[in-house]
N, C-alpha and C positions, 0 to 999 in steps of 0.2 A: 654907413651903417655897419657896425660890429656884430660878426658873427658870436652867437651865444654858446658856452660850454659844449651842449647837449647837438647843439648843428657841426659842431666841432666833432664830437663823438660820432658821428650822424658819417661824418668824412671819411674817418677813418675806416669806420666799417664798409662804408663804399667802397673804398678801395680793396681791401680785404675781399669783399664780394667781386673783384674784377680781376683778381689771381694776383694782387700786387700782397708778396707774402713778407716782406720783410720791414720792420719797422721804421729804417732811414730812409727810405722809397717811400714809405706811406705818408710819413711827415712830410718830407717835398715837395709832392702831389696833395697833399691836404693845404698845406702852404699856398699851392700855386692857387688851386680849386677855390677857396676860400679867398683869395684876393680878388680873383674874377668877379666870384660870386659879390663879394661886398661893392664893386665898380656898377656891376650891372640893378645892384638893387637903388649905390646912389642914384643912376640914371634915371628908375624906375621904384622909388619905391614900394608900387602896390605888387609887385613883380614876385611871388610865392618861392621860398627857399627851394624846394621841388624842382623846381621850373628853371630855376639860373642856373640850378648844381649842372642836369640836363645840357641845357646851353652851353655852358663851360666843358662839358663831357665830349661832349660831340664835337669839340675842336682837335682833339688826340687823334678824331680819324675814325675810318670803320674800325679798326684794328685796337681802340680802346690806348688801356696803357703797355699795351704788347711793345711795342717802339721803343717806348721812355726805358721801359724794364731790360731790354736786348742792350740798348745804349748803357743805361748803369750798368751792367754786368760786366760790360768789355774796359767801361773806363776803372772798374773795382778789381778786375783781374790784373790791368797794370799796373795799378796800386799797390795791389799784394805782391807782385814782382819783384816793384821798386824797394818795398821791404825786405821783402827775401834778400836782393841785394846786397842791401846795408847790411841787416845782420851776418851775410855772407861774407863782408868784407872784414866787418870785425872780427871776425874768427881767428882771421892772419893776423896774428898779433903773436907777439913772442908770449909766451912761448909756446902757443901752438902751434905757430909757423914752423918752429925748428922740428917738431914730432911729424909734422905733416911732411915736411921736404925728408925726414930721416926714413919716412913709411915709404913713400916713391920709391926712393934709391934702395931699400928692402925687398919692394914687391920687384921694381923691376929685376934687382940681381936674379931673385929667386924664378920669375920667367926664364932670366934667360939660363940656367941651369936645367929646366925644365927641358927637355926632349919634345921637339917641335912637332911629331905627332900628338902630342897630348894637351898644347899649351891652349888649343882652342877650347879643351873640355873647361880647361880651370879658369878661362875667362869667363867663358859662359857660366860655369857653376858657380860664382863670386858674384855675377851680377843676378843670378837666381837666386840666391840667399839674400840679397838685397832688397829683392821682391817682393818675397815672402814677408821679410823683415818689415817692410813697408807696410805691409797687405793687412797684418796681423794687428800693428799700432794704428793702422786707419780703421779700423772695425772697433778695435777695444775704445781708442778716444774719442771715436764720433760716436758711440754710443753713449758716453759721457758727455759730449756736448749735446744732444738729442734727449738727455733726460733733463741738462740745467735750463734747454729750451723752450719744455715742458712745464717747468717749475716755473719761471719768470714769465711765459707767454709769451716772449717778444723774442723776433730771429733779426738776425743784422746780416747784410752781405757781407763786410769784409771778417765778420766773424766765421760764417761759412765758409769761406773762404779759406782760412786761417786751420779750420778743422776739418778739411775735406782734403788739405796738403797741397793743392794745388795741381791735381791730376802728376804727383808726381811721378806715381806708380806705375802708371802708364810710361808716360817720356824713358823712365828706364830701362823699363820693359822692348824697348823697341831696340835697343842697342844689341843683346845677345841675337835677339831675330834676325838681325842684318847682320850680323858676324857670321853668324848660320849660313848665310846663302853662299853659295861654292863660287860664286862670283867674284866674293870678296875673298873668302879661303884660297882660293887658287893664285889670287893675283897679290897679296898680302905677303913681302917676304918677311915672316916668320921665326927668321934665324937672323932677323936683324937687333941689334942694341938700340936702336934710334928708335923703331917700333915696339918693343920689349919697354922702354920710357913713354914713349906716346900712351901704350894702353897703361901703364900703372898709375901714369899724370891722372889719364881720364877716370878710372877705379876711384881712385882717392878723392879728385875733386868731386866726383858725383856719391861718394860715402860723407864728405863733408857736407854736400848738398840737402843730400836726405837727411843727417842730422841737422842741420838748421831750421830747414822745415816742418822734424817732427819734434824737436825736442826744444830747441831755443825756441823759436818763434811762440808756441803755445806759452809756454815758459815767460813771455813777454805780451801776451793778448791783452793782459788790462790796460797794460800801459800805452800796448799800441792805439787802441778800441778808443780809453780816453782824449790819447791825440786829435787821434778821427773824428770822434763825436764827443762833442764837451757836453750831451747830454744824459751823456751812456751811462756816468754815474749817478743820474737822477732817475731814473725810472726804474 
């Protein structure tokens, strides 16, 4: 027996009503629901829509679809990784591989000219303008995606995903703090060239990082979004 449109509808709002916020989770779980449901009304068919969805409900556990939702989220974070990735690899490409190796061998000269009292300020104050930089484009673009999400009704995880950056801001954020601690100051020689290239490497690739993640990849969400779900252009 085939579920009808309206028991269809009927699903979806379940789910919605059980904290499952996002539209590719709610279709999977209506998917699932609804094939239960139809199994157990062939068994039975005097068996009340009510009554099966129930049935099928209480198989997820006390815990509902709390489980299913912790599980998509961590397999949709690696997801968005594996993209980060990719388009992080593309980046190296001539020619902006040759600006990026030429920006290293830049920053580091200009460290190690630097007077090794000071070198700690300007690392730390390079990855705090990054911060900020971060900080400022996750508030202005997520408000942008938070009003097209408005407008359409439907949220997608790897969309949020994609406009939330991926806790970049954070991850960066930790590097000056641990530079900070006298642990590492004290024991960091500082007047080295090898170290003076390490931290310019690491500047650079984490400036390429954060631009991929705030400006390519958005830059690329349709097309990613469409890969991911072939029905993202339909609704």
């Amino acid at each position: 027996m085939k579920l009808t449109q309206d028991q269809i509808t009927q699903l979806y709002a379940f789910t919605r009503q059980h904290f499952v916020a996002h539209y590719d989770l709610q279709t999977e779980l209506v998917d699932h629901l609804a094939n239960g449901i139809e199994v157990l009304q062939r068994l039975n068919p005097k068996l009340p829509f009510d009554t099966a969805l129930q049935m099928e409900f209480k198989k997820f556990g006390v815990f509902g679809f709390a489980d299913v939702i912790k599980e998509k989220t961590k397999a949709m974070e690696k997801r968005y990784w594996k993209i980060i990735l990719r388009f992080y690899k593309e980046y190296f490409r001539l020619p902006r591989i040759l600006w990026t190796a030429t920006s290293i061998l830049l920053l580091a000269f200009l460290l190690g000219v630097v007077p090794i009292e000071h070198k700690y300020n300007i690392i730390i104050g390079v990855f705090f303008i990054i911060v900020c930089y971060v900080l400022l484009l996750f508030f202005l673009k997520r408000k942008d995606h938070e009003l097209e999400m408005i407008k359409n009704g439907k949220k997608w995880m790897l969309k949020d995903q994609i406009y939330s950056f991926g806790h970049i801001a954070n991850i960066i954020n930790l590097f000056p703090i641990i530079l900070n601690f006298s642990f590492f100051r004290d024991r960091i020689p500082m007047n080295s060239t090898e170290v003076d290239f390490v931290f310019a490497t690491t500047i650079i690739s984490l400036i390429v990082l954060t631009y991929t993640v705030i400006h390519i990849l958005p830059k690329k969400a349709e097309i990613v979004l469409s890969e991911a779900y072939p029905e993202y252009k339909m609704v």
